[in-house]
N, C-alpha and C positions, 0 to 999 in steps of 0.2 A: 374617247377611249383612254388617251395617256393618262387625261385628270384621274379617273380609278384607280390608276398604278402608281402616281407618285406625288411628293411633295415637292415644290419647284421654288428657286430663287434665283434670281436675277445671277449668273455665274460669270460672265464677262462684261465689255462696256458693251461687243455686241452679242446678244443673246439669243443668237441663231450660227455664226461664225468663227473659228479658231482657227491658230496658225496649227499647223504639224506637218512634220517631215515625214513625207508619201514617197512611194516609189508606184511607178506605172508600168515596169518589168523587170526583170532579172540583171543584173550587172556588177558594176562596180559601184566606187562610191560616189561615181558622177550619176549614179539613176537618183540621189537623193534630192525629192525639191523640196524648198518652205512653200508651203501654197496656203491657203486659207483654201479651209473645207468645213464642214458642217458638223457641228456639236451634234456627239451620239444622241441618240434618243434612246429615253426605257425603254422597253420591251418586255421587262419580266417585272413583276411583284419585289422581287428578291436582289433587283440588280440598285447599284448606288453609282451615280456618277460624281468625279471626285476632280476638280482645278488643280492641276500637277504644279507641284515647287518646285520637285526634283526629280530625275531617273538616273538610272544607271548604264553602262552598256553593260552587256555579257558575252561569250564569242558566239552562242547561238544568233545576237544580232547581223554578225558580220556573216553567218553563214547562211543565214536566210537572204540576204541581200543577195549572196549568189544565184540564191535556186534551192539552196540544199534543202530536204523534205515536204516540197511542195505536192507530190504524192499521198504523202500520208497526212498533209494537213487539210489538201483537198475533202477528204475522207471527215474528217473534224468539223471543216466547215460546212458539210454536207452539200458540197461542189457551188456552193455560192459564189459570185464574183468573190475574184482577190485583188484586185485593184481597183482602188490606188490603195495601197498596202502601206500600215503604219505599223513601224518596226517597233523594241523597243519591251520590255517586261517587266521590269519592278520600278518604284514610284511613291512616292511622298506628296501629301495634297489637303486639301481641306476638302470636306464632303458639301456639294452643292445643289445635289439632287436626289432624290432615293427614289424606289418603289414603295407601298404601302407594308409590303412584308418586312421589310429593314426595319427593327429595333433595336439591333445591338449601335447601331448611329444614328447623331441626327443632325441636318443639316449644319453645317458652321464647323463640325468637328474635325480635328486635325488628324489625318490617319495616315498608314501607310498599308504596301499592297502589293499585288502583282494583277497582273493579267494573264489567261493561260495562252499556251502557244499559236491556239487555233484562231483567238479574238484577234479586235487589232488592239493596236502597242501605247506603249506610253511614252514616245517621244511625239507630244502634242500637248497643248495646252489644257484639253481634258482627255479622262479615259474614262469608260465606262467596265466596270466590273461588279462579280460578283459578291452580295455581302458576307460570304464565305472567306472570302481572300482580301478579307481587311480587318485590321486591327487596328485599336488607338494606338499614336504615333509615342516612344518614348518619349518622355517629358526632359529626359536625360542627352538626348539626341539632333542635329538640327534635321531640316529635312534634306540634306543631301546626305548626311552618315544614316539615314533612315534606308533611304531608299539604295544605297551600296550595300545594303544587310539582306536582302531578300531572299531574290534568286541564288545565289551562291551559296546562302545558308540552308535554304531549302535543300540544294540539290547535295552539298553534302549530308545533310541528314539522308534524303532518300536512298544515295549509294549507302549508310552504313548503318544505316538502322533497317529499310528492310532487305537491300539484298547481303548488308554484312549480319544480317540477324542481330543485331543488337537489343531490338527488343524482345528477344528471346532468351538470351545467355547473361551471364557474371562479364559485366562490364569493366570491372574494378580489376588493373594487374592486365586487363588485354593486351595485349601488345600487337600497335599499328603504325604501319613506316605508310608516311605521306606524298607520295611524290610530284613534286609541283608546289610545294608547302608558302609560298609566297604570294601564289597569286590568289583570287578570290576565295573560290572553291577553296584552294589550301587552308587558306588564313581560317577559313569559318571551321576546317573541318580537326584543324590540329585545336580551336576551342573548345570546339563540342568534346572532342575526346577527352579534354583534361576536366570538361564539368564532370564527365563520366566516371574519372578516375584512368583513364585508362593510361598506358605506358606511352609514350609519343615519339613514336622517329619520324625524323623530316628531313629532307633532300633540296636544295634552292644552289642559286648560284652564289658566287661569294661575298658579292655587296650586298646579300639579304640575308645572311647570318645572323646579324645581328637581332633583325628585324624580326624573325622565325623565332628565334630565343628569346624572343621579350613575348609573343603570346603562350611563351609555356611548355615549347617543346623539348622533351625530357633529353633527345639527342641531336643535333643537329650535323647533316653530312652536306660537304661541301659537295657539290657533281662536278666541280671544277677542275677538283683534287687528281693527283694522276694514281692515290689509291681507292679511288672511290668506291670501286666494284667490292674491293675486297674488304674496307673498310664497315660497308653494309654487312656482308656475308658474314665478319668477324661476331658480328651481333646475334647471331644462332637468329630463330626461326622465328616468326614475326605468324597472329593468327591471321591478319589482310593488311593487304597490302593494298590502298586507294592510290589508283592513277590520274591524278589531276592535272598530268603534265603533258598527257599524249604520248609517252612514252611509248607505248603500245605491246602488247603480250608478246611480241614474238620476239620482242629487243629487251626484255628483262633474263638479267643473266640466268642460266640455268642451273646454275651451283644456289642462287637466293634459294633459300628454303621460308613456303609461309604455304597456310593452310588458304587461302580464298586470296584472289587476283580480282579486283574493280575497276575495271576502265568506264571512265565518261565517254568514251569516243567511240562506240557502236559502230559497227559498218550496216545496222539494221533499215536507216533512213536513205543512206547513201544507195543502200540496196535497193528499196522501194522506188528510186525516182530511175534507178536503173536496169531493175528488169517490170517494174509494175508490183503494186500490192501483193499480188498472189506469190509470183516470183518470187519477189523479195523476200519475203517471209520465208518460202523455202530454202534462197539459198543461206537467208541470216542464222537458221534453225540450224543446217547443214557447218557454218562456220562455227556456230556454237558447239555443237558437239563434237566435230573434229578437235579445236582445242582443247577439250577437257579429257576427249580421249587418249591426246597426245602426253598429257600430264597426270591422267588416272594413277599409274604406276605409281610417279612420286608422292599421291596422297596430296596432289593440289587442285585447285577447282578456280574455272575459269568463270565470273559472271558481269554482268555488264549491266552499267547503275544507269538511270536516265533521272530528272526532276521529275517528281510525282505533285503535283497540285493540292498538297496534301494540309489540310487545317491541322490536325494532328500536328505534323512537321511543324508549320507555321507559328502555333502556338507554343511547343518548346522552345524555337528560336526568340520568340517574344520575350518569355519568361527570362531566359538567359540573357537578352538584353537588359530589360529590365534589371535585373541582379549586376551587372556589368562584368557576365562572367563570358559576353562574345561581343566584343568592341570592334567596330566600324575599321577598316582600313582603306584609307582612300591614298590613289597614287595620285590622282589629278583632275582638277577642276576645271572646266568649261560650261562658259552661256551656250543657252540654249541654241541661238545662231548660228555658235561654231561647232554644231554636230557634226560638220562633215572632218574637223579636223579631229575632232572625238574618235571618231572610228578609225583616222588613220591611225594613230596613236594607239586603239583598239590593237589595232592587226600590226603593229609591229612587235607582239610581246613581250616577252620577260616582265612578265607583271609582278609589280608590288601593290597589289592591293585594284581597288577599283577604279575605274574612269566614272565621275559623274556629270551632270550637265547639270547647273541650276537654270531655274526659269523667273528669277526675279533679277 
């Protein structure tokens, strides 16, 4: 039955076995083990399995390792075991295996990728995904600045393209203050803005000044500054404001004036694993609309970005790679090995840029 779905090459020395970093329940960073486990198998026409050079973290890593959204990924997985759970979401590899339907690759090719949330991860030595969510690797790129580009870029596009409408409106002249502008999500979304045209304010701490002004952004505000608040405010009114920093809507001063508020950090998951799906969704629904209600008067609008798995998204981000109009920012490198000091490093943040792991 496999032979019908795919074309196979020999992918490791052994080619039945790989190392990856599993967790067998919820905890800290001691639930991670290196174990040797079993190279995915096709399943689909359309799926590619791909030998990992590099991954990245993202804080969704560190928050599934808790527990967080294991509710609604149940639901994803259609209640299938989840253990032993492999962490871990974007990725740089050469392609090693495919389905019959994959023509956009073929075996031997250099690519990069993600896996979506519900799959398992790409802290292992292969990943299996979909030929949706790969593209040829830049030629301009190694594979660890491949795979620090992914997830981050993606999910900036998603917050500002469909819940900032961007693909609906005059791009050019918007004006967008980034909060968090150093760390992944930041860095990807203060370039996307400027491929855009758009107007750029960014907010970091102050040994990342520097850093924020070199991809582009039109104003850079210290959050260090003891006028910061007012310093924003002086700037008259901003059309979104992207919260990349966890800031959170209820702690953005109320003198800011801006037509649309973007937070990454939903309480919609958090909800889910705390009152149940159904629950959940009422009361996330409930929190939504309270906020917007709260700011109706001021003519501001509360909405809330997640990563969308979106080829659309993915292939913009391509292209702007490609162009080298969204450059890789990487804080630090680590082997494969020392994932577990990865993620400490993860979770202590003030990020400048990404955490990666190579695997050679």
């Amino acid at each position: 039955m496999i032979r019908t779905f795919c074309q196979r090459a020999a992918p490791l020395k052994n080619s039945r076995k790989m190392l990856a970093w599993t967790i067998h329940s919820y905890g800290d960073i001691d639930e991670l083990q290196l174990a040797e486990t079993r190279i995915p198998i096709i399943q689909s026409p359309d799926e590619v399995l791909v030998e990992v050079k590099a991954a990245s973290l993202n804080p969704i890593d560190s928050f599934m390792l808790g527990g967080y959204g294991r509710k609604s990924f149940e639901i994803l997985r259609n209640f299938e075991i989840e253990f032993p759970l492999i962490l871990g979401r974007d990725f740089a590899g050469t392609v090693i295996n495919k389905g019959h339907l994959v023509k956009n690759v073929n075996i031997g090719d250099e690519v990069y990728g993600f896996s979506p949330i519900h799959r398992q991860g790409t802290f292992a030595q292969t990943v299996l995904t979909s030929k949706n969510y790969i593209l040829p690797k830049p030629h301009n790129l190694t594979y660890e600045e491949c795979a620090s580009t992914v997830y981050s870029s993606i999910t900036a596009w998603s917050a500002l393209y469909l819940c900032g409408n961007m693909f609906c409106r005059q791009n050019k002249g918007l004006r967008v203050l980034v909060l968090g502008a150093s760390g992944g999500v930041g860095c990807a979304a203060v370039q996307l803005l400027k491929s855009e045209g758009c107007v750029v304010y960014a907010t970091c701490s102050s040994d990342a000044l520097d850093q924020v002004t070199s991809l582009g952004a039109d104003v850079v505000f210290d959050r260090n500054h003891p006028e910061f608040v007012k310093n924003v405010l002086e700037e008259g009114k901003f059309h979104i404001i992207l919260d990349a920093a966890n800031v959170g809507m209820d702690n953005i001063p109320s003198n800011w004036q801006y037509e649309t508020y973007i937070t990454l950090n939903s309480p919609l998951l958090i909800n889910n694993d705390k009152y149940g799906v159904c629950g959940g969704l009422f009361t996330s629904a409930q929190n939504l609309i309270e906020a917007n209600i709260k700011r109706m008067g001021a003519g501001k609008t509360v909405k809330w970005g997640y990563f969308v798995p979106s080829r659309t998204g993915f292939e913009l981000v391509h292209d702007l790679i490609c162009q080298e109009k969204l450059k890789p920012v990487i804080q630090e490198r680590f082997v494969f090995k020392d994932l577990p000091r990865a993620m400490e490093q993860l979770r202590k943040g003030h990020a400048r840029g990404k955490i990666v792991v190579g695997f050679e």
